[in-house]
C-alpha positions, 0 to 999 in steps of 0.5 A: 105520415108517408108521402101520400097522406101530407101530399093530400093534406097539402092539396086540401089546403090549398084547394080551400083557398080557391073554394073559401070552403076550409071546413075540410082543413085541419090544423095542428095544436103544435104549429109553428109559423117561419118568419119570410125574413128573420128566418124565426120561427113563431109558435 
């Protein structure tokens, strides 16, 4: 993925927050989500 493509899908996303409107947000079966305070990740 070049540097355009995920600043698009950057952009989708969060104008998806401002709209409510996330039909266009796409999200990956491989996802992890950092933990702000432990620093772990979770799948």
């Amino acid at each position: 993925m070049d540097k355009e493509q995920y600043r698009e899908i950057l952009l989708t996303y969060f104008k998806a927050f401002g709209t409510g409107d996330f039909s266009q947000v796409k999200f990956s079966s491989n996802i992890q989500f950092l933990s702000p305070i432990s620093q772990n990740t979770f799948d």
